[in-house]
Wavefront OBJ file of the C-alpha trace (Angstrom):
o trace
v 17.433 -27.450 25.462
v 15.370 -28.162 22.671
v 11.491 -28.402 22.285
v 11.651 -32.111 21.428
v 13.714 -32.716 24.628
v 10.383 -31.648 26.646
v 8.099 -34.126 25.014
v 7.310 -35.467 28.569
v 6.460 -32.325 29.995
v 3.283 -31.265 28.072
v 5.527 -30.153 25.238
v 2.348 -31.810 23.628
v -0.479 -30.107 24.739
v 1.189 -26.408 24.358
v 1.670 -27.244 20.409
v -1.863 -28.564 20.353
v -2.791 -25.378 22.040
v -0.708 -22.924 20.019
v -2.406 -24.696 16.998
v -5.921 -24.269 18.188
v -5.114 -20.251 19.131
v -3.986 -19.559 15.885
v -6.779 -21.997 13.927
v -9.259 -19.358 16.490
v -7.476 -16.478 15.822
v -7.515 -16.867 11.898
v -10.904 -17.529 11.936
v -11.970 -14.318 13.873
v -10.184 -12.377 12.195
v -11.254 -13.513 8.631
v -15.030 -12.959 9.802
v -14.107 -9.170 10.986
v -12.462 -8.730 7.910
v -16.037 -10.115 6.220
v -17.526 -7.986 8.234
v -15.576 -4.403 7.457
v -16.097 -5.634 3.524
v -19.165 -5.953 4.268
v -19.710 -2.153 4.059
v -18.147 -2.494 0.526
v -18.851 -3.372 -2.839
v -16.534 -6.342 -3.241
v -16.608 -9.805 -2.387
v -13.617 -12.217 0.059
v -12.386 -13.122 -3.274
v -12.198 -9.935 -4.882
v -10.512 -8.722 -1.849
v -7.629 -11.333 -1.834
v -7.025 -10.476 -5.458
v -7.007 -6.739 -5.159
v -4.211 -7.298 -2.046
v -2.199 -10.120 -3.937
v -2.071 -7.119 -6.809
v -1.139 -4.805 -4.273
v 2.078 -6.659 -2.831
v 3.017 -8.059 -5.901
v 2.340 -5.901 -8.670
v 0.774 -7.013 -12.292
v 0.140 -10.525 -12.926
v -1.516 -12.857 -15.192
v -4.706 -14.874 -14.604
v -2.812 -17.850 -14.097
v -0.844 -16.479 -11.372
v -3.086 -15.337 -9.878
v -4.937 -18.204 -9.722
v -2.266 -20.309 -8.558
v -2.462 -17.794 -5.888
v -5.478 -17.912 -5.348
v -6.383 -21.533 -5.695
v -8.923 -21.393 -7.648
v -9.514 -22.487 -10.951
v -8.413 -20.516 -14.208
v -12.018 -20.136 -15.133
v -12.944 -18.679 -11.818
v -10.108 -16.445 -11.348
v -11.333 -14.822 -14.966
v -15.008 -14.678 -13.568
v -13.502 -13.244 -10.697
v -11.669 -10.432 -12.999
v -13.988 -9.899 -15.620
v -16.283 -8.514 -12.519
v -13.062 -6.482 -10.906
v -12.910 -4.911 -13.772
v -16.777 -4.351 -14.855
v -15.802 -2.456 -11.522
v -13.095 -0.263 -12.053
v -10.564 -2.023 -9.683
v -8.188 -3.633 -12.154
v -7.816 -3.518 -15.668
v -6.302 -5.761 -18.337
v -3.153 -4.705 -19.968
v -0.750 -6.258 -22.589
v 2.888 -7.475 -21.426
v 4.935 -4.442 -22.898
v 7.500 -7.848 -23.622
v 5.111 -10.101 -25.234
v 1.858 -9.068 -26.333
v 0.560 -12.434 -26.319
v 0.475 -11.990 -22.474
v -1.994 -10.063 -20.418
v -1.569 -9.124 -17.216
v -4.482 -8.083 -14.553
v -3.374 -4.404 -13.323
v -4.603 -2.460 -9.922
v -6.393 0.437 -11.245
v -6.660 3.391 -8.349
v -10.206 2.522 -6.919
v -8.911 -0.858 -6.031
v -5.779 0.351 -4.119
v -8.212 3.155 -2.605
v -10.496 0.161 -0.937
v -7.663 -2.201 -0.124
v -5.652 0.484 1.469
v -8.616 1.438 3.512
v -10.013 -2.257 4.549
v -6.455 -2.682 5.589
v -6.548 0.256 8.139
v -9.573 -1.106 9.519
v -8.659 -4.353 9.960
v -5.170 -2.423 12.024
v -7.453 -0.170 13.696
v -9.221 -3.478 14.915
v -5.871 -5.034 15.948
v -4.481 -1.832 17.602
v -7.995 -1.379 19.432
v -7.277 -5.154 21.265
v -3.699 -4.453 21.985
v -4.006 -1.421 23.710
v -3.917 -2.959 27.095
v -1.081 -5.227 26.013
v 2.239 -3.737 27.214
v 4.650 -2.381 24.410
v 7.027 -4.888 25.686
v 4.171 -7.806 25.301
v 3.464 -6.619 21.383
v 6.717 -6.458 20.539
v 7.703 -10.095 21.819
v 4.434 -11.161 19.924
v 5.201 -9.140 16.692
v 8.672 -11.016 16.822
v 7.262 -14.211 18.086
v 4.567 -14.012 14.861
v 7.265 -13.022 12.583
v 9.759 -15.621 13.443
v 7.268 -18.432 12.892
v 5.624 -16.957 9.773
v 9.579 -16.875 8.481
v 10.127 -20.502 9.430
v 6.613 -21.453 7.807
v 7.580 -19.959 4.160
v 11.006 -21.516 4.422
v 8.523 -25.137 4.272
l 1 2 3 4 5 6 7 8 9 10 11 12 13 14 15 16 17 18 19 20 21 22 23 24 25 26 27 28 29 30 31 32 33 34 35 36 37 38 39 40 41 42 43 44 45 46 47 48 49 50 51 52 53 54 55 56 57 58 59 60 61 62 63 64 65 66 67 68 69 70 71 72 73 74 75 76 77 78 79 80 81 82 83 84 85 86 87 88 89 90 91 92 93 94 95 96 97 98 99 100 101 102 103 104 105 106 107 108 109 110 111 112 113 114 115 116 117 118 119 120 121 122 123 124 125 126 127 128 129 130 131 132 133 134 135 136 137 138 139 140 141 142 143 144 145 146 147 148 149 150 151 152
């Protein structure tokens, strides 16, 4: 049986509940993620750039601010302070030296690597009376929708 054949059923209200958890859930743990950066010298936005360098490697200023969502000029703003910093530096394309591309030095792998573990630590420290069975099914649940969403 499919979802949509339980539309009289509540079907409704579970979706509109599901929603709401994961609109709460996103939100809390955003603000304990501001909250272990706060003990750091970089900003929300410098963070999401340092871990969009770290999963995908070198990129320009306009990817990254597609990725971002932020303006061109902001994302440069954003970069020109990363790397006052020490966390990325500018490099030429080895292909075309007309292109730069914004590069992860050490320090900023060092503090994204170690937010990261925090924020799991966190995570771990509210699952721990969760059943391995009960993460698993979530980890899977999580997964399988998170697939389905970047299929969209």
């Amino acid at each position: 049986m499919e979802l949509e054949d339980l539309k009289g059923n509540g079907v409704n209200d579970v979706v509109a509940n599901i929603e709401k958890d994961l609109r709460y859930i996103a939100g809390i743990v955003k603000q304990k993620g501001r909250e272990i950066l706060s003990n750091y010298t970089i900003t929300p936005p410098q963070f999401i750039a340092l871990q969009w360098l770290l999963e995908d490697g070198d990129m320009t200023i306009g990817e990254l601010s597609n990725k971002m969502f932020l303006a061109f000029s902001t994302t440069t703003d954003l970069v020109d302070r990363m790397e006052k910093s020490e966390l990325v530096k500018r490099v030429k394309d080895p292909n075309d030296r007309r292109v730069v591309r914004i590069h992860l030095l050490e320090e900023g792998e060092r503090i994204i690597e170690e937010v990261i573990r925090k924020r799991q630590a966190y995570l771990l420290d509210l699952l721990n009376h969760y059943s391995e069975e009960e993460v698993m099914q979530l980890s899977k649940n999580l997964n399988r929708l998170h697939q389905d969403m970047a299929k969209e």
